[in-house]
TORRORO-382107 format. One record per residue (C-alpha): z, x, y; residue number from 1; residue in one letter. Coordinates in Angstrom, 3 decimals, always signed. Layout:
! TORRORO-382107
[r [Z X Y] NUM "A"],
...
! end
This chain:
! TORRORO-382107
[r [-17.731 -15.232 +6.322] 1 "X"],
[r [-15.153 -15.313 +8.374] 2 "X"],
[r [-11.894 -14.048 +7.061] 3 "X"],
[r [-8.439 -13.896 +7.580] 4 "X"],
[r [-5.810 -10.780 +6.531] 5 "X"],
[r [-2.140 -11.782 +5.494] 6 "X"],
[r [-0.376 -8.361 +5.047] 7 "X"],
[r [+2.749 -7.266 +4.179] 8 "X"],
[r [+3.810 -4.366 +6.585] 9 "X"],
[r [+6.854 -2.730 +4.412] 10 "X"],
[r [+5.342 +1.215 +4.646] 11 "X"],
[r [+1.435 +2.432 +5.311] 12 "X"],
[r [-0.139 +1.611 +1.623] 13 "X"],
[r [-1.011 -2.448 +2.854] 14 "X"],
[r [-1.572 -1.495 +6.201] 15 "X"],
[r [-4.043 +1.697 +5.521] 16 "X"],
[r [-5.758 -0.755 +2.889] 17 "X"],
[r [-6.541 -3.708 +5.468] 18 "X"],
[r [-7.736 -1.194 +7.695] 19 "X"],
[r [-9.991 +0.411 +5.156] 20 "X"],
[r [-11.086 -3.131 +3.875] 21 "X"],
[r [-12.014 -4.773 +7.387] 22 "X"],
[r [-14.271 -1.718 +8.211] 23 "X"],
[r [-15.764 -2.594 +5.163] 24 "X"],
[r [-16.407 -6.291 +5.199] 25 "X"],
[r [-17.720 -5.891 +8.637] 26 "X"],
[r [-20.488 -3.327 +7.469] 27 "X"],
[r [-21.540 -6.076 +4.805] 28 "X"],
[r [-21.735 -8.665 +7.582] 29 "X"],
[r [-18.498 -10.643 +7.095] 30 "X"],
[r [-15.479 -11.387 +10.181] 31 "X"],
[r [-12.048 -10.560 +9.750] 32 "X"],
[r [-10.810 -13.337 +12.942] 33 "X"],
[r [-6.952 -12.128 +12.499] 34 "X"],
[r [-4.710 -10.304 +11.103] 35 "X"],
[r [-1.388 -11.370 +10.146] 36 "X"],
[r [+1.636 -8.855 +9.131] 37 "X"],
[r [+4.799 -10.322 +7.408] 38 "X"],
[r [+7.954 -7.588 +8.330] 39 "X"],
[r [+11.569 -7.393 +8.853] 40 "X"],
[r [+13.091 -7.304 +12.239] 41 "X"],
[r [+13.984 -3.813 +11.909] 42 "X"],
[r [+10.249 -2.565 +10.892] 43 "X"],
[r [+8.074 -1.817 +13.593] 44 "X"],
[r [+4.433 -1.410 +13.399] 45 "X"],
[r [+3.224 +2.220 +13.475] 46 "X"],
[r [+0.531 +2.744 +16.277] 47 "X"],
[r [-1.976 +3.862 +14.331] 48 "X"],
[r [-2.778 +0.284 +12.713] 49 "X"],
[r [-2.586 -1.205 +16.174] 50 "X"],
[r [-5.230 +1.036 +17.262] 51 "X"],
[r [-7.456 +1.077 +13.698] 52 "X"],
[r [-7.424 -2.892 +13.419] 53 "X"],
[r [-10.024 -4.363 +15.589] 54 "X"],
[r [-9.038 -8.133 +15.068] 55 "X"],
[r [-6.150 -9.468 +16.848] 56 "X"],
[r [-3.028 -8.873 +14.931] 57 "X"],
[r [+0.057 -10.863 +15.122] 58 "X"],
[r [+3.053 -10.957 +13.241] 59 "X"],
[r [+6.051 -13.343 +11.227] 60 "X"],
[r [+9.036 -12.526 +9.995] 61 "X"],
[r [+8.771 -12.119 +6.426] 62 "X"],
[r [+11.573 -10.399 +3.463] 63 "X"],
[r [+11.477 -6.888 +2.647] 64 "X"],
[r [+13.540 -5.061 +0.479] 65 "X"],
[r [+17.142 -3.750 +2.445] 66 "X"],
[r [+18.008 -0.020 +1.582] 67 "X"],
[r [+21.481 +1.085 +0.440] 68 "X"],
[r [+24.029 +1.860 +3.281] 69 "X"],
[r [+22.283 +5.707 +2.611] 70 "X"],
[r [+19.211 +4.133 +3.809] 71 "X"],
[r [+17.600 +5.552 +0.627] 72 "X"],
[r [+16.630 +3.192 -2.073] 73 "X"],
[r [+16.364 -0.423 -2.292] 74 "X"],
[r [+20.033 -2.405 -2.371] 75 "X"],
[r [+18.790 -5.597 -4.329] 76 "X"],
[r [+21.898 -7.642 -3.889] 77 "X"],
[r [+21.750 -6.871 -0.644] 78 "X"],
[r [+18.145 -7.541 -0.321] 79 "X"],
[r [+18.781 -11.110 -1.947] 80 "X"],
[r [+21.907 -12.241 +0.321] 81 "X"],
[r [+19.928 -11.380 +3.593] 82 "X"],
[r [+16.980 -13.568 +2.289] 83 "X"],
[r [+19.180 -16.263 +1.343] 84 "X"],
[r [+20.827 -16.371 +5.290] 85 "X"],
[r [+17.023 -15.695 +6.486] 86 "X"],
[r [+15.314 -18.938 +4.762] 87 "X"],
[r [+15.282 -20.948 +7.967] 88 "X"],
[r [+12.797 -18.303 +9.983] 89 "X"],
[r [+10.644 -17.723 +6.811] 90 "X"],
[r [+10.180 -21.640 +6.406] 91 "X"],
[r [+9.173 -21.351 +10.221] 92 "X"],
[r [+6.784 -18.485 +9.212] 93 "X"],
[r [+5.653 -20.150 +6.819] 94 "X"],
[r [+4.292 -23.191 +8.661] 95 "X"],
[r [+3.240 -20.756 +11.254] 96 "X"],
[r [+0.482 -18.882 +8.560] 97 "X"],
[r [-0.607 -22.613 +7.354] 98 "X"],
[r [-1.443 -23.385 +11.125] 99 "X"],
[r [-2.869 -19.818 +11.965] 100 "X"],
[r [-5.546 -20.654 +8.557] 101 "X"],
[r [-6.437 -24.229 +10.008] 102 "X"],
[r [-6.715 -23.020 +13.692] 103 "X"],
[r [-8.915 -19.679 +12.973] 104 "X"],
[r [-11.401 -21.584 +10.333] 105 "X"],
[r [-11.241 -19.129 +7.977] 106 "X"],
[r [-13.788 -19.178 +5.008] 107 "X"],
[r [-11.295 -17.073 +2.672] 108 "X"],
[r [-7.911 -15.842 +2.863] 109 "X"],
[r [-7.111 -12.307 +2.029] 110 "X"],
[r [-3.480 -11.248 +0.760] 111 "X"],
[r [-2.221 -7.993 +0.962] 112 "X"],
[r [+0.855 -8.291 -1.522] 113 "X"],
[r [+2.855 -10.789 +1.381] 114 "X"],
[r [+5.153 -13.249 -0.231] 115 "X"],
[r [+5.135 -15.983 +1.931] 116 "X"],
[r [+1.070 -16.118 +1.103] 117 "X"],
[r [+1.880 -17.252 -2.087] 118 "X"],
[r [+4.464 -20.200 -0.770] 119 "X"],
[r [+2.285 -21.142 +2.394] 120 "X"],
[r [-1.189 -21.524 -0.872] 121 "X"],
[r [+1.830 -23.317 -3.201] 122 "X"],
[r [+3.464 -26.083 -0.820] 123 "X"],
[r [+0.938 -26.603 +1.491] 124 "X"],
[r [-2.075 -26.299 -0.023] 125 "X"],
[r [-4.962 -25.135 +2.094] 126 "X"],
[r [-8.322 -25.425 +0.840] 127 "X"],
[r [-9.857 -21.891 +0.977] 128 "X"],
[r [-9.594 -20.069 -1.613] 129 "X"],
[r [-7.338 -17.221 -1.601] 130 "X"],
[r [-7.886 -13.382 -2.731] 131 "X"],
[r [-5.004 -11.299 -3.205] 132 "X"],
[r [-5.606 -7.226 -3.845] 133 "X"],
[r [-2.904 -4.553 -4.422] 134 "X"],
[r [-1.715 -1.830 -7.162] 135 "X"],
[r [+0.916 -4.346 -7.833] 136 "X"],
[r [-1.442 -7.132 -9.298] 137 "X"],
[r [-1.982 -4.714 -12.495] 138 "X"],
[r [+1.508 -4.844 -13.595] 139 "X"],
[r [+0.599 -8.648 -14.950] 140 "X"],
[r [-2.601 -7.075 -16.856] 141 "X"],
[r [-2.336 -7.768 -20.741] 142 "X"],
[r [-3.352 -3.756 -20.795] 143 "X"],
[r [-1.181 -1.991 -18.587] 144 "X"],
[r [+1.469 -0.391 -19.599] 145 "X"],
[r [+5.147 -0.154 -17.588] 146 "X"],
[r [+7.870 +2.285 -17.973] 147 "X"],
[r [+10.109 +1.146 -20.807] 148 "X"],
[r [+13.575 +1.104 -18.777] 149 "X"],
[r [+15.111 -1.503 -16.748] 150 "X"],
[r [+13.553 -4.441 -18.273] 151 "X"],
[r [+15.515 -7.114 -16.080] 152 "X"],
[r [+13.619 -5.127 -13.022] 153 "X"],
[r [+10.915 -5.264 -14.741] 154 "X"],
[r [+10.559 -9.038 -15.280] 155 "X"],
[r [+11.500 -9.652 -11.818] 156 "X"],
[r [+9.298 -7.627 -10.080] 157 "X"],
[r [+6.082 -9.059 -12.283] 158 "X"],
[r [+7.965 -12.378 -10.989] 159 "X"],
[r [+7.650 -10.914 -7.400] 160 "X"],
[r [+4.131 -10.389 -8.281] 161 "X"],
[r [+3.373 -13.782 -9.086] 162 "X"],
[r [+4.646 -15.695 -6.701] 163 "X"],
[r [+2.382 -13.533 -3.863] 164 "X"],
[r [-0.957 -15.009 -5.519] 165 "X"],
[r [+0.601 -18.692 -6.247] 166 "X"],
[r [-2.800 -20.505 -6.441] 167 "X"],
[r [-4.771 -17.387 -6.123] 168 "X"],
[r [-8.606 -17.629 -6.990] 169 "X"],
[r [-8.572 -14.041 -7.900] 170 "X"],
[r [-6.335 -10.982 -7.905] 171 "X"],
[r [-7.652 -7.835 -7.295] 172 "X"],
[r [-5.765 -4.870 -8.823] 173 "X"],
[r [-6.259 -1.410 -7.318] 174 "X"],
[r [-5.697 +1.063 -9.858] 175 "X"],
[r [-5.994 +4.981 -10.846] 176 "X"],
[r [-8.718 +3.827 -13.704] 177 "X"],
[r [-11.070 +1.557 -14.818] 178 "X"],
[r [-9.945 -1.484 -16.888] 179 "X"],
[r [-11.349 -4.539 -18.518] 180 "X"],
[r [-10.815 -7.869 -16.573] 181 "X"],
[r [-7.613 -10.258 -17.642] 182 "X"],
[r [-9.424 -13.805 -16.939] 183 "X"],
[r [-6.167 -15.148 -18.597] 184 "X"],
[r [-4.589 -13.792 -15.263] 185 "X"],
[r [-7.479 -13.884 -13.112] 186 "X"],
[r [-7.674 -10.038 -12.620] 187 "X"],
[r [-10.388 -7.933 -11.682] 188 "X"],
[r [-9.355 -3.996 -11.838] 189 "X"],
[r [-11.029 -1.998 -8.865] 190 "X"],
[r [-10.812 +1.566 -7.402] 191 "X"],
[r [-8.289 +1.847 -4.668] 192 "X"],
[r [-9.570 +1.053 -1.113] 193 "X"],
[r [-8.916 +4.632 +0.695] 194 "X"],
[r [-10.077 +4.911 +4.668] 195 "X"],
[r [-13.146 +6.989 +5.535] 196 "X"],
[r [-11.041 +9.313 +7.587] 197 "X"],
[r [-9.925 +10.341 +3.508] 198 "X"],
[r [-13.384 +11.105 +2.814] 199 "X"],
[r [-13.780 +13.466 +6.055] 200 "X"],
[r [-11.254 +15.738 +5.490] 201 "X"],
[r [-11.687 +18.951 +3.651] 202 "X"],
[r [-8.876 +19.888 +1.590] 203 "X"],
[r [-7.676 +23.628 +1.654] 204 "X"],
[r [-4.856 +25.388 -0.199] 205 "X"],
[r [-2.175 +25.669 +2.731] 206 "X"],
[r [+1.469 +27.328 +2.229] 207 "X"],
[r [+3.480 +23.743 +2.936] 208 "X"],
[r [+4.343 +20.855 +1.067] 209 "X"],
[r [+3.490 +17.674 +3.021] 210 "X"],
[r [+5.524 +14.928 +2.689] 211 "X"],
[r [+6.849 +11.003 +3.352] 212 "X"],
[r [+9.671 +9.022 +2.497] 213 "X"],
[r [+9.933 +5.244 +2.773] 214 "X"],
[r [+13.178 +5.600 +3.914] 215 "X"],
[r [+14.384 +8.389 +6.633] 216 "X"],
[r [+17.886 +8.720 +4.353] 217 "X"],
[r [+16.068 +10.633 +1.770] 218 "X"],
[r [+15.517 +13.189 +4.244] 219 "X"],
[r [+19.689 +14.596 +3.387] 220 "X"],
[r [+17.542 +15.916 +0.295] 221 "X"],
[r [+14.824 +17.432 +1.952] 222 "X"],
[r [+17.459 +19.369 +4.602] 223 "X"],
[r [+19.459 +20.667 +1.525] 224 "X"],
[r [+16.930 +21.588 -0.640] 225 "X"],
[r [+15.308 +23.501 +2.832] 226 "X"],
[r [+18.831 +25.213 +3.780] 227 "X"],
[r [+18.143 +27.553 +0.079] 228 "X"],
[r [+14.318 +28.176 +0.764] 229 "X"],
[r [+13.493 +28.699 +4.387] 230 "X"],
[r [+10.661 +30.595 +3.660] 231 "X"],
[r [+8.728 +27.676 +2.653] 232 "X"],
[r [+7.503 +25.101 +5.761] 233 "X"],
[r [+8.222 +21.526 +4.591] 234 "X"],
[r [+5.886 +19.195 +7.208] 235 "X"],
[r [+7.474 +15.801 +6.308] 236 "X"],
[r [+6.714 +11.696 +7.743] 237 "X"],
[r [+9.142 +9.181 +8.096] 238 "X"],
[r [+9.515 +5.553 +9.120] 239 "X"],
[r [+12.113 +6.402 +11.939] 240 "X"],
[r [+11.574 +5.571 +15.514] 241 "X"],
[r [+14.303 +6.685 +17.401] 242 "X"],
[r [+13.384 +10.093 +17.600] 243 "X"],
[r [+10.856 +12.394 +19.823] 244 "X"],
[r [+7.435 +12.145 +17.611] 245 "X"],
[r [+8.156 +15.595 +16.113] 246 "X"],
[r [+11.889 +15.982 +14.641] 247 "X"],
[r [+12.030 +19.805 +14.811] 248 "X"],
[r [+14.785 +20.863 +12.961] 249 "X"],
[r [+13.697 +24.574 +13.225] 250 "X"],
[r [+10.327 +27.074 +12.530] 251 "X"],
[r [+10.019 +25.855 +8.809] 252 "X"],
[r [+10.937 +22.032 +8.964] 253 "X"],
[r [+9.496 +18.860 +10.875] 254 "X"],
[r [+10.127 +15.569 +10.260] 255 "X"],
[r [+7.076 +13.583 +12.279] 256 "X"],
[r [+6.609 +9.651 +13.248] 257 "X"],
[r [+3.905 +8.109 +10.881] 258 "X"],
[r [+0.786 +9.015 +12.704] 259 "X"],
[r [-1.625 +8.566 +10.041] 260 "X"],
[r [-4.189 +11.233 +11.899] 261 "X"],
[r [-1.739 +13.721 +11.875] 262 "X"],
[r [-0.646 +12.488 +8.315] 263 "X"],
[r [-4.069 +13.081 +6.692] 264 "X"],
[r [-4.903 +16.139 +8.536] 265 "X"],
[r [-1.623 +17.867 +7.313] 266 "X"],
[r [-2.132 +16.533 +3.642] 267 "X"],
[r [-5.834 +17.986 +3.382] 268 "X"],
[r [-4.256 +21.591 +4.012] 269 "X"],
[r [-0.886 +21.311 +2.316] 270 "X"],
[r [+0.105 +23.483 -1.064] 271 "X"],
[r [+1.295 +20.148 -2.107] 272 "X"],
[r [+2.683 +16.679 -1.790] 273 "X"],
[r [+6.405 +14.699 -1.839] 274 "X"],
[r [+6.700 +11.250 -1.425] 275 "X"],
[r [+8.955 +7.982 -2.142] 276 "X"],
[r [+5.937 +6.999 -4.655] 277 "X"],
[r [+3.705 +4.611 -2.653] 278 "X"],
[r [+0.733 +3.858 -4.269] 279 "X"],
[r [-1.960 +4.696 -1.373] 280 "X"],
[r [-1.193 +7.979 -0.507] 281 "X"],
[r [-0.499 +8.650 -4.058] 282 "X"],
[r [-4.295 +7.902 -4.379] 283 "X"],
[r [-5.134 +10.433 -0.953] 284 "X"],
[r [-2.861 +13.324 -2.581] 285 "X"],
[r [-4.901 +12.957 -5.701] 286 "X"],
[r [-8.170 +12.684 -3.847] 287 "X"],
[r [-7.528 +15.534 -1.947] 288 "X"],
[r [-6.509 +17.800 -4.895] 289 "X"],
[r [-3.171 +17.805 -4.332] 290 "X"],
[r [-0.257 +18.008 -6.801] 291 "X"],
[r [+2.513 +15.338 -6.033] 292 "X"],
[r [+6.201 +14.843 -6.682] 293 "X"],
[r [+7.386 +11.325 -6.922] 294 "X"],
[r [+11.016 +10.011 -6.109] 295 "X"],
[r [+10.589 +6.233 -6.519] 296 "X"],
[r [+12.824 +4.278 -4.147] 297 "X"],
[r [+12.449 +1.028 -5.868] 298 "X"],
[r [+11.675 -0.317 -9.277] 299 "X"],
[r [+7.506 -1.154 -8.057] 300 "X"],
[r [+7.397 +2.384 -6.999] 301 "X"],
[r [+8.798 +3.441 -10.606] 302 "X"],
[r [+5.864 +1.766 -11.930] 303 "X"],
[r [+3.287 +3.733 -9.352] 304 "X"],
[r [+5.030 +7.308 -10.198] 305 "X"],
[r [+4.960 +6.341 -14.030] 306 "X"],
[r [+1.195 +5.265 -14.249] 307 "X"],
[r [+0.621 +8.220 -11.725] 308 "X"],
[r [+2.169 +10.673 -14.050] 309 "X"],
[r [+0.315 +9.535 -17.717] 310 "X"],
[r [-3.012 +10.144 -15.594] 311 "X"],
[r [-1.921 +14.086 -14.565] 312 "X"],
[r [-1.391 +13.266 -10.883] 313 "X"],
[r [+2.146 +14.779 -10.756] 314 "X"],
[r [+5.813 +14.690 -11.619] 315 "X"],
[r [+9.024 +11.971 -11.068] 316 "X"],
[r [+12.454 +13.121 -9.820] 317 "X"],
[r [+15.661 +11.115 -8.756] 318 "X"],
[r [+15.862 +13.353 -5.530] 319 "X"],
[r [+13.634 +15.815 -3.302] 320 "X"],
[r [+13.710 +18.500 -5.277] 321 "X"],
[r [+10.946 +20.984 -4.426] 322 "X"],
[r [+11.360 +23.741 -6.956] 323 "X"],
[r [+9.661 +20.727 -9.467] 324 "X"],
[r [+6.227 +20.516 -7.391] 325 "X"],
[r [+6.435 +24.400 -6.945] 326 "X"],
[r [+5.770 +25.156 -10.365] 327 "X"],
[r [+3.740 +21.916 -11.004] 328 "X"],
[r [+1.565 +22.957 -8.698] 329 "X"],
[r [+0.585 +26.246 -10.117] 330 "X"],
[r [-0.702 +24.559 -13.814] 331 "X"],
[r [-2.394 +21.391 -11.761] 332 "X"],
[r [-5.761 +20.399 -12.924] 333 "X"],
[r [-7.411 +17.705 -11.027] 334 "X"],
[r [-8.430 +14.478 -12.579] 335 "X"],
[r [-12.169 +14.923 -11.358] 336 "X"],
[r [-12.713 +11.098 -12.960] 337 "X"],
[r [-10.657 +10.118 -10.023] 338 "X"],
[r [-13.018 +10.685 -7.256] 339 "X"],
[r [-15.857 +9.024 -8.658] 340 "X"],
[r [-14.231 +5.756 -9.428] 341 "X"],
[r [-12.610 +5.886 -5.962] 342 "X"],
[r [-16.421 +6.351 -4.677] 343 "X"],
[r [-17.459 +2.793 -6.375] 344 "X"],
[r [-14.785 +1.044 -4.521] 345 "X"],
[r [-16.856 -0.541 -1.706] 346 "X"],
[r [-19.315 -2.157 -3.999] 347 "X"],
[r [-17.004 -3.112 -6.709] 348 "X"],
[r [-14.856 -5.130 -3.986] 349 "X"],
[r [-17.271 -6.528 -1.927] 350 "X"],
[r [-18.690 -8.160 -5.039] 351 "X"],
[r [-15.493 -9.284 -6.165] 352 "X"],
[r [-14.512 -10.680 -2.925] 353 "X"],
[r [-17.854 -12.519 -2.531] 354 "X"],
[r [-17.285 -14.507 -6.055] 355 "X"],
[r [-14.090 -16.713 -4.678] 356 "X"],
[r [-16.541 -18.247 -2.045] 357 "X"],
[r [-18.814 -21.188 -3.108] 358 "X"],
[r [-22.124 -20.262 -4.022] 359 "X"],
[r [-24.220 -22.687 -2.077] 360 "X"],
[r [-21.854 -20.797 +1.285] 361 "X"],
[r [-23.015 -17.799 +0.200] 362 "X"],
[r [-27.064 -18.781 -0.589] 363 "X"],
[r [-26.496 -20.414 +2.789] 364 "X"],
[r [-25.486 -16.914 +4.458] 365 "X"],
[r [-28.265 -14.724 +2.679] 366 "X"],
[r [-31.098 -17.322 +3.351] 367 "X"],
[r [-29.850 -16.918 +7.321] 368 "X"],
[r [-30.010 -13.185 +7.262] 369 "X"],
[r [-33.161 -13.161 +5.895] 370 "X"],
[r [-34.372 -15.677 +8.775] 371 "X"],
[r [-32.520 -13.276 +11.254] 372 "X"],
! end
């Protein structure tokens, strides 16, 4: 098949999942002929997904949450009114992804949580069927369960969620766990999609916590919780680009540019891990044995942290503070369940994937490779 990727390039989980996914359609045969990413004028691509992507990648402008003045969590109102006084250049982007699916003569479309999927499938209806995967996609299970706060968040992020997969022949939900399929909802549950660099690296016990925040203003708490406990090295990643790659504040703190090399190699060997709740390296951490300490910046990552905590992965907090994971991490157990249903992924997708194309396309395709 040939394919095409829609992503949405707010932080690393979408982009570290196309990456992982295209390896993996191309080692069943299938062609992912571009790769689109949906961001904000202020986001920039980080290199590694330039260099990891092997189809040509181009990009639209595309809404994404606006942090507070802080440049901490997400301002809603603030996200709202710039989307309003953006609609123009997203109805441009829009046309633009309708004419990048006719001109490529794509067999399937492949949505990585990107809004303007779900409007482009809505109003202009191409014919290819579309496939939408992300952690989000299980907040509209029948089954799952959300935090019981902030229901008016709540019902607009599921909302959110909904209008991504407009149209949508199936929605693929990554998840910690194993869970029935919603046919109501056309959802399929399947392990998350983690890189193979994940699977290389060999975690050790190290004497840091690893971190990365969404947002470079959460860093305030990281510097005041280090100026008390200087005796413990805090190696942390940020989304901030105006820097030298390594932010050395002195001998026991860095703040690095998302590498995700570097990024995996210094989680493998940490003591354990802080982050702003994103659902992919939530599901590395936990991989690699690591205890985690969640500060949500936004109400989807409340939901991540929340279903991350009922399954033993770790513990939520409104700021950085790393006493919490300290003493977490000395009662940790891992969830050895985890790894095995992450190790069904590629078969479990692949299969899923393959169902949204018409059967007679796909007889077609194995009765060539048989010739071949």
């Amino acid at each position: 098949m040939r394919i095409l990727f829609i992503v949405q390039g707010e932080g690393r989980g979408h982009l570290t999942q196309a990456i992982a996914l295209e390896k993996l359609l191309s080692e069943n045969g299938h062609t992912v002929v571009e790769v689109l990413v949906g961001k904000g004028e202020s986001r920039r691509l980080p290199g590694f997904f330039n260099r990891s992507i092997h189809a040509p990648i181009r990009h639209f402008i595309s809404p994404n949450f606006m942090p507070t003045p802080e440049n901490k969590r997400a301002n809603l109102n603030r996200s709202f009114m710039h989307c309003l006084s953006k609609l123009p250049e997203y109805m441009e982007s829009m046309c633009y992804i309708n004419r990048r699916i006719k001109e490529t003569g794509t067999d399937l479309v492949i949505n990585f949580y990107e809004l303007l999927t779900g409007f482009v499938f809505f109003f202009f209806r191409p014919t290819v069927p579309l496939v939408c995967i992300g952690h989000q996609y299980l907040f509209l299970h029948k089954d799952f369960e959300l935090p019981k706060t902030k229901r008016t968040s709540l019902f607009f992020l599921k909302l959110f969620t909904r209008l991504t997969s407009l149209r949508a022949s199936s929605r693929l939900a990554l998840s910690f766990y194993g869970m029935c399929e919603d046919k109501k909802n056309k959802i399929s549950v399947v392990p998350p999609i983690l890189r193979q660099e994940v699977f290389e690296q060999e975690p050790m016990k190290g004497n840091y916590i690893h971190g990365y925040m969404v947002n470079s203003g959460f860093a305030d708490y990281v510097y005041d919780w280090h100026l008390s406990h200087k005796d413990i090295p805090l190696r942390f990643f940020w989304d901030r680009w105006e820097d030298q790659p390594i932010h050395k504040i002195d001998e026991t703190l860095s703040f690095y540019q998302l590498d995700d090399v570097a990024f995996l190699q210094q989680m493998a060997g940490c003591k354990a891990y802080a982050s702003t709740a994103g659902f992919e390296s939530i599901c590395e951490a936990m991989y690699l044995k690591k205890p985690i300490l969640m500060v949500p910046a936004h109400i989807e990552q409340e939901c991540n942290a929340f279903d991350a905590m009922k399954n033993g992965a770790g513990i939520i907090d409104e700021t950085f503070n790393l006493d919490k994971i300290l003493a977490f991490s000395e009662e940790y157990k891992r969830n050895t369940q985890f790894a095995i249903w992450v190790q069904s992924a590629n078969y479990m997708i692949i299969n899923e994937i393959e169902k949204n194309v018409p059967q007679d396309y796909m007889e077609h395709m194995y009765m060539v490779e048989e010739f071949v």
